[in-house]
MIPA-339759 format. One record per residue (C-alpha): residue in three letters; z, x negated, y. Coordinates in pm, whole numbers, padded with zeros to 5 digits, always signed. Each point is the difference from the previous one (the first is absolute). Layout:
<rs>
alaZXY ...
</rs>
This chain:
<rs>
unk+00660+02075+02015 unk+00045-00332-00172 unk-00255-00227+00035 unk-00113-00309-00154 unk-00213-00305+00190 unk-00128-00193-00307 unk-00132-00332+00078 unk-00188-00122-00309 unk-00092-00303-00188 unk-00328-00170-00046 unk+00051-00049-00383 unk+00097-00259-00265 unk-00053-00329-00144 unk-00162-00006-00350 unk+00313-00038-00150 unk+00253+00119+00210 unk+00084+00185+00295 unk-00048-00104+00336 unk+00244-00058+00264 unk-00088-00109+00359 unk+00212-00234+00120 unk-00194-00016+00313 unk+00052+00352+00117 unk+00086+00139+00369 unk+00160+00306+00067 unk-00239+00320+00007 unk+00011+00066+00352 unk-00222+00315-00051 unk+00258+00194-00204 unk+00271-00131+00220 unk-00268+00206+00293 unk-00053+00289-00218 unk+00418+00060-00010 unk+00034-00058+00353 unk-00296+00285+00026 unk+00211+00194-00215 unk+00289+00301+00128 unk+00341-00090-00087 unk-00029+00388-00192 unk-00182-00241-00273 unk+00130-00167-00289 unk-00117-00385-00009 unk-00063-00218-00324 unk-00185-00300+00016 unk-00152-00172-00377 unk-00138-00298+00061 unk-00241-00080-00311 unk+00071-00397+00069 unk+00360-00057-00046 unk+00073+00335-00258 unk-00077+00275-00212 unk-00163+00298+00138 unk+00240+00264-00077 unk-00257+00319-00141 unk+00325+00170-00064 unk+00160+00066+00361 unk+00043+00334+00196 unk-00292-00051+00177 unk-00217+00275+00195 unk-00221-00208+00130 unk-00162-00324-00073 unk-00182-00229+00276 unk-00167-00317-00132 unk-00131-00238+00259 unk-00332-00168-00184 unk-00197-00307+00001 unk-00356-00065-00100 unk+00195-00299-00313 unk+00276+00231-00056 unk-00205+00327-00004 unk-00032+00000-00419 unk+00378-00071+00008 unk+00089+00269+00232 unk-00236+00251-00159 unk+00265-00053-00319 unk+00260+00075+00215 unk-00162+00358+00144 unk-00136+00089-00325 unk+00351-00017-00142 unk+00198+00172+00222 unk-00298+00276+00031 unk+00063+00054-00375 unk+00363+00068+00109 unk-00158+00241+00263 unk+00138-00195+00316 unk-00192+00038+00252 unk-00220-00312+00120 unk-00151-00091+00254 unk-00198-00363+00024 unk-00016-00197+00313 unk-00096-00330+00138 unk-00310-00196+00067 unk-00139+00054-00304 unk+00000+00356+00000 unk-00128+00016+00324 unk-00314-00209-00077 unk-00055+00192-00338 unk+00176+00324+00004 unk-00216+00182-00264 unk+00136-00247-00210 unk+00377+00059+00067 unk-00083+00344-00006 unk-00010+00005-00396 unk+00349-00134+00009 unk+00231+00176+00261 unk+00039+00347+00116 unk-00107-00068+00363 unk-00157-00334+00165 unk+00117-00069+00335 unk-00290-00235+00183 unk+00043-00235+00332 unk+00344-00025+00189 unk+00286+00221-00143 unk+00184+00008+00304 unk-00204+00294+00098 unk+00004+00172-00314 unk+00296-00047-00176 unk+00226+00227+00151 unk-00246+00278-00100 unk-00055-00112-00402 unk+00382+00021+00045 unk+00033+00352+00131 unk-00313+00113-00301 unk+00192-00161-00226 unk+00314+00168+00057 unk-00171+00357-00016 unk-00222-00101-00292 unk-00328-00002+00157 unk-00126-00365+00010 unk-00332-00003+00076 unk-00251-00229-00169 unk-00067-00235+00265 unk+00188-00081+00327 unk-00235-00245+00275 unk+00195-00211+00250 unk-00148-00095+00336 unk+00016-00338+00049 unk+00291-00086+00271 unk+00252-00191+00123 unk+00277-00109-00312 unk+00294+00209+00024 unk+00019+00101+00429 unk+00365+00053+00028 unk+00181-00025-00352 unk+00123-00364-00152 unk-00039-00077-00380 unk+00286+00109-00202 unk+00075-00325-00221 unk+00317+00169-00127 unk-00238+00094-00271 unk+00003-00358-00125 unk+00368+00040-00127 unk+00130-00364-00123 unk-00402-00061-00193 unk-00073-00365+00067 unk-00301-00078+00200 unk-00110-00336+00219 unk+00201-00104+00246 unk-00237+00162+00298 unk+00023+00335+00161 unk-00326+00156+00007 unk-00146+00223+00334 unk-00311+00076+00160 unk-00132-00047+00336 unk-00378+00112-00048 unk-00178+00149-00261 unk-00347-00030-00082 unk-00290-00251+00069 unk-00277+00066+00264 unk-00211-00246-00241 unk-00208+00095-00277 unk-00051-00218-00227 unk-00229+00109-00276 unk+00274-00108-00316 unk+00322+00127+00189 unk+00186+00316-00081 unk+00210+00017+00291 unk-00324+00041+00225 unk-00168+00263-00237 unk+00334+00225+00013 unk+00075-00058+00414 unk-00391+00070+00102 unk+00025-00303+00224 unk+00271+00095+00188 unk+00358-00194+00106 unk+00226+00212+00108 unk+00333-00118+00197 unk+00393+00075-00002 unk+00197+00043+00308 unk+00159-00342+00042 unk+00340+00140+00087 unk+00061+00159-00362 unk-00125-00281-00167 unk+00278-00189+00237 unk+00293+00278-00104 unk-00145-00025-00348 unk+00082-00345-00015 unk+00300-00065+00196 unk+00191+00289-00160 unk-00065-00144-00373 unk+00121-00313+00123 unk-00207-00191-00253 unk-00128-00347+00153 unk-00245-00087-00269 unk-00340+00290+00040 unk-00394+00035-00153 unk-00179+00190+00195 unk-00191+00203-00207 unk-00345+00041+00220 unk-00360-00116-00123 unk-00064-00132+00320 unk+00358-00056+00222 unk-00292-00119+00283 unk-00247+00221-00006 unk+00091+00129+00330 unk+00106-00353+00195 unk+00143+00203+00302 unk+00244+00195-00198 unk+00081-00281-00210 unk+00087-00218+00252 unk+00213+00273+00138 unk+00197+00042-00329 unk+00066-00402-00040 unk+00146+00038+00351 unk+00235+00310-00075 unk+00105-00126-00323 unk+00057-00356+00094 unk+00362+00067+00140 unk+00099+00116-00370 unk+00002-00313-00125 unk-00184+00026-00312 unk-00222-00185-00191 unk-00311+00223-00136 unk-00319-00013-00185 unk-00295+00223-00038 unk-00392-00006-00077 unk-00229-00106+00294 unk-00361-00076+00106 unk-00113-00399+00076 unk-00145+00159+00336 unk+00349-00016+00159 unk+00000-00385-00016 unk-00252+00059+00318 unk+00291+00166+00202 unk+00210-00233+00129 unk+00294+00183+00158 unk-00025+00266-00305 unk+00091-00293-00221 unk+00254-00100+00250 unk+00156+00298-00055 unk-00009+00007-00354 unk+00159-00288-00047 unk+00320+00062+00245 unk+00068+00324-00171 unk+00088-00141-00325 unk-00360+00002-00185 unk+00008-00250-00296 unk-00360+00040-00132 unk-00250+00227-00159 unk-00252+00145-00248 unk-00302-00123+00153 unk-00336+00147-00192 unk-00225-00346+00044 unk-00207+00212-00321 unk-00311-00293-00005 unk-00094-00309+00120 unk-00384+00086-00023 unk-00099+00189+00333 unk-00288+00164-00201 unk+00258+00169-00208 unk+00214+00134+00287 unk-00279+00160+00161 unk-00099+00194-00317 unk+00313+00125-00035 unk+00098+00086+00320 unk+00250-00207+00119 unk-00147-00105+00290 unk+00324-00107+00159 unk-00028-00336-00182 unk-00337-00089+00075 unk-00022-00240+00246 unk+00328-00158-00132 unk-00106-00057-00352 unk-00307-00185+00130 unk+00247-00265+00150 unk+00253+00042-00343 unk+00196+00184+00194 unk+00124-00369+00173 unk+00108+00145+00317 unk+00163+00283-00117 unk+00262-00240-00259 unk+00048-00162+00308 unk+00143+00246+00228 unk+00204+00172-00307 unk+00116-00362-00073 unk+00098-00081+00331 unk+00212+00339+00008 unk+00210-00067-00323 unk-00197+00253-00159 unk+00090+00022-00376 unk-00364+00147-00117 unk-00040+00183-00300 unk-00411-00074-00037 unk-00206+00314-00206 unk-00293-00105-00154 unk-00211+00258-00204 unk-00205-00151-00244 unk-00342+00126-00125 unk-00229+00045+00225 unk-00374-00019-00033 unk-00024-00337+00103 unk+00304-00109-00196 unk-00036-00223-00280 unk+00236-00220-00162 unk-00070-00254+00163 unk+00074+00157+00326 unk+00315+00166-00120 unk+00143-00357-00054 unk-00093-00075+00300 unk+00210+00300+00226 unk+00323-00142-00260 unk-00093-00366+00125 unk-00008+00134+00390 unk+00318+00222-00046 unk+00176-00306-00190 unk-00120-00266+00273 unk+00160+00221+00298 unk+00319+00085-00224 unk+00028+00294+00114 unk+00362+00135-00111 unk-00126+00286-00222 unk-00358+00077-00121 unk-00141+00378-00156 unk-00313-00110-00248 unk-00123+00359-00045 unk-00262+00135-00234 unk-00232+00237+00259 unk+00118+00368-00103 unk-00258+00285+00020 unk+00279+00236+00120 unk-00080+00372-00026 unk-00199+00175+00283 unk-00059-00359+00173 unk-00380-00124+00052 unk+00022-00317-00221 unk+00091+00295-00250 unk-00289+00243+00076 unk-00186-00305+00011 unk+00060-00174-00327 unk-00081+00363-00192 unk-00332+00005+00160 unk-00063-00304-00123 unk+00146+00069-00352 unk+00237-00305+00034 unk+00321+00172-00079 unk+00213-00025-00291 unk+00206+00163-00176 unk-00163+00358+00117 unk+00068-00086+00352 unk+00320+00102-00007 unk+00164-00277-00141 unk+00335+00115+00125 unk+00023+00228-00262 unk-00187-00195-00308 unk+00237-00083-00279 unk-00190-00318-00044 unk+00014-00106+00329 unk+00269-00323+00081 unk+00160-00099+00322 unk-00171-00291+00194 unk-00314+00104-00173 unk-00321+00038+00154 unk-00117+00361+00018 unk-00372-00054+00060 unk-00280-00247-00088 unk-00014-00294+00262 unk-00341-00094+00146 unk+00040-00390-00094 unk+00251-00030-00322 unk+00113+00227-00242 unk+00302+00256+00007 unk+00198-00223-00228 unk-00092-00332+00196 unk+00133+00168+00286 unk+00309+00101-00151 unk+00027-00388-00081 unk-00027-00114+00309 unk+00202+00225+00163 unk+00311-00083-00258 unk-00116-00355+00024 unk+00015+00000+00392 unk+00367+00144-00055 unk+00096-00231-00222 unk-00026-00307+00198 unk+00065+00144+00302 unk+00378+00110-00139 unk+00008-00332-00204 unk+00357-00186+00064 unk-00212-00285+00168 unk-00144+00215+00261 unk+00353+00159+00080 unk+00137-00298+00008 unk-00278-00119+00241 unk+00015+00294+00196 unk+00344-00030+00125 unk-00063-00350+00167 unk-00154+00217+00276 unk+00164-00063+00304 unk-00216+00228+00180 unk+00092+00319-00177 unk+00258-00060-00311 unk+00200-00283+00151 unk+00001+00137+00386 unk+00371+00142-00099 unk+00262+00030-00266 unk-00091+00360+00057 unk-00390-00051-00106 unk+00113-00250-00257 unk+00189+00231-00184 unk-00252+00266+00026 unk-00253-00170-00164 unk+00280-00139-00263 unk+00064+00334-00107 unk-00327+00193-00025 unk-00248-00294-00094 unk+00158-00008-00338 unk+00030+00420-00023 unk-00382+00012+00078 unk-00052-00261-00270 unk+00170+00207-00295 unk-00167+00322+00119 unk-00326-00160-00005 unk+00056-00112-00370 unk+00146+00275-00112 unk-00228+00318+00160 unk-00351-00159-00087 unk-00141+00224-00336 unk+00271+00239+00069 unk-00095+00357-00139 unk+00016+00265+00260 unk+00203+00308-00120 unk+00225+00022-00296 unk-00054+00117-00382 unk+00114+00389-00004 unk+00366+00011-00106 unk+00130-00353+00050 unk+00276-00099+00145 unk+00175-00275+00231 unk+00214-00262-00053 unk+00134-00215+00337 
</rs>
């Protein structure tokens, strides 16, 4: 058969389409080739950089989904269903609301693929999908390596993506990655994540995982095994590992540069409705000790912030931009609080008939990027839109850069650091600009110009 992996767009600007310079190479289609038999035609259509091309040879079509690019990618099945080719929807986003995809593709394939893949494969070539395929949840691709041939010469960041974990065994009330893994964190076998890397030969790497500490032991392990590649790496992590000494030992002799680091709220009250209990006794200190340690290891912190919460106000959104400002951290996330399908904060909201935009605002024609998707408890939806894009704003300004870099902590430890920050602080800037009010989707018909 020939097969195309579609990964697709969120949508477009008001006036034109949108391009994301910021994008990373799809490491889950590059997985879904290497889970593929060589018997198998491979195409890969990246929504991001080019057209989708309807008109292909295709037998099958796999679209790996998103909860902000599920209207988009719904445009994309529906077409090439009209074309009767084959679909079938995968992804996060299908597996928290599958009934959903369902209207769109010709089977839904829920959880992991790695255990169900080969089989919508083998359906597919005797033309029998079924309607719905449910993955176990496992380890990420035991024994077979990402095929990144699939890339061909598309331009993507500078960073080779891979996964060590997957999953979170926290569950946060607002997070999607909980909702979908059940609480669970399951791990690779450190050698193939070793092969993985050494054979690409790549020295630059994002780990991919929601929690690269969630299980310290094996962690610690990995920074041991991958320290003799010589590498420099980033990933997302949990403040709790600024408690383990020789873990962040570790991590900083193999190579790691920094991290994703979900601080959420500075208000303990807020963290404890939500879940996220993992920050509570830090964020009654402001998280003091924790900067510390992640300052004292060079670590280049991108700080996530989600923004209203019950006890937010404006006054006390100003106040997390004022705390993530003061500490300079090298990047900062000001995120709207999502009520993600399936997720508690979602079933929550409904019962409280807070929702906009029908609840699933994913979908809603009306609804904008950045935007908030529910009624906040102390400010209005549009004042916390504001103050999200206001928090942004100054926090991207050319005077904050600027002051950023003078951190000899983090941004001026090395050239290497220096010219990290140099390059991405002003990429995060435009992207920042340019996505807020974005429309998710496109208009039926239109085209794209690069």
């Amino acid at each position: 058969m020939h097969i195309a992996l579609i990964r697709p767009n969120i949508g477009r600007l008001e006036h034109s389409l949108f391009v994301d310079e910021a994008r990373m190479e799809p490491l889950e289609l590059a997985v879904l080739a290497g889970l593929t038999p060589s018997s198998h035609r491979l195409s890969m259509l990246d929504d991001r950089v080019e057209d989708i091309d309807y008109d292909g040879d295709y037998d099958l079509v796999a679209v790996s989904i998103q909860t902000f690019t599920a209207r988009r990618a719904y445009e994309i099945c529906d077409e090439f269903r009209r074309r009767r080719v084959p679909v079938v929807a995968g992804g996060i986003h299908v597996t928290l609301a599958p009934e959903e995809a369902a209207g769109h593709a010709d089977a839904v394939a829920t959880g992991d693929a790695e255990g169900t893949w080969a089989r919508i494969l083998e359906d597919a070539e005797d033309g029998r999908l079924r309607a719905r395929y449910e993955g176990r949840l496992g380890e990420a691709h035991p024994g077979v390596f990402p095929d990144r041939s699939i890339y061909g010469r598309r331009r993507y960041l500078p960073i080779a993506l891979t996964q060590f974990s997957r999953g979170c065994p926290n569950r946060c009330d607002y997070c999607a990655t909980g909702a979908a893994a059940r609480g669970q964190c399951r791990i690779r076998r450190i050698d193939q994540v070793v092969r993985e890397i050494a054979e690409d030969g790549r020295r630059s790497w994002f780990f991919v995982d929601d929690n690269i500490v969630a299980d310290p032991r094996a962690a610690r392990e990995l920074f041991r095994e991958i320290e003799g590649l010589k590498i420099r790496w980033v990933s997302q992590a949990s403040l709790s590992m600024t408690g383990d000494t020789p873990l962040m030992e570790a991590m900083a002799r193999s190579g790691g540069l920094g991290h994703v680091i979900g601080f959420e709220s500075l208000d303990p009250r807020d963290l404890a409705a939500v879940g996220k209990t993992v920050n509570l006794k830090a964020s009654e200190n402001r998280y003091k000790e924790e900067i510390r340690v992640l300052r004292d290891y060079g670590m280049q912190t991108w700080a996530a912030f989600t923004l209203g919460y019950d006890h937010d106000t404006e006054d006390t959104i100003r106040r997390t931009l004022d705390f993530a400002l003061e500490n300079r951290f090298a990047f900062a996330a000001f995120n709207v609080l999502m009520p993600y399908p399936s997720t508690r904060f979602h079933h929550r909201l409904r019962e409280q008939g807070r929702l906009l935009y029908d609840g699933a605002w994913w979908l809603h024609p009306a609804y904008r990027f950045n935007h908030a998707a529910f009624r906040p408890a102390g400010m209005t939806p549009d004042e916390l839109t504001e103050a999200g894009m206001r928090c942004r704003s100054e926090f991207n300004s050319f005077r904050s850069i600027l002051r950023r870099a003078f951190d000899f902590n983090t941004n001026m430890r090395s050239f290497l650091r220096l010219g990290i920050f140099a390059l991405y602080a002003p990429l995060f800037r435009r992207e920042a600009f340019k996505k807020h009010g974005m429309r998710l989707g496109l208009e039926e018909g239109e085209g794209r110009e690069i």
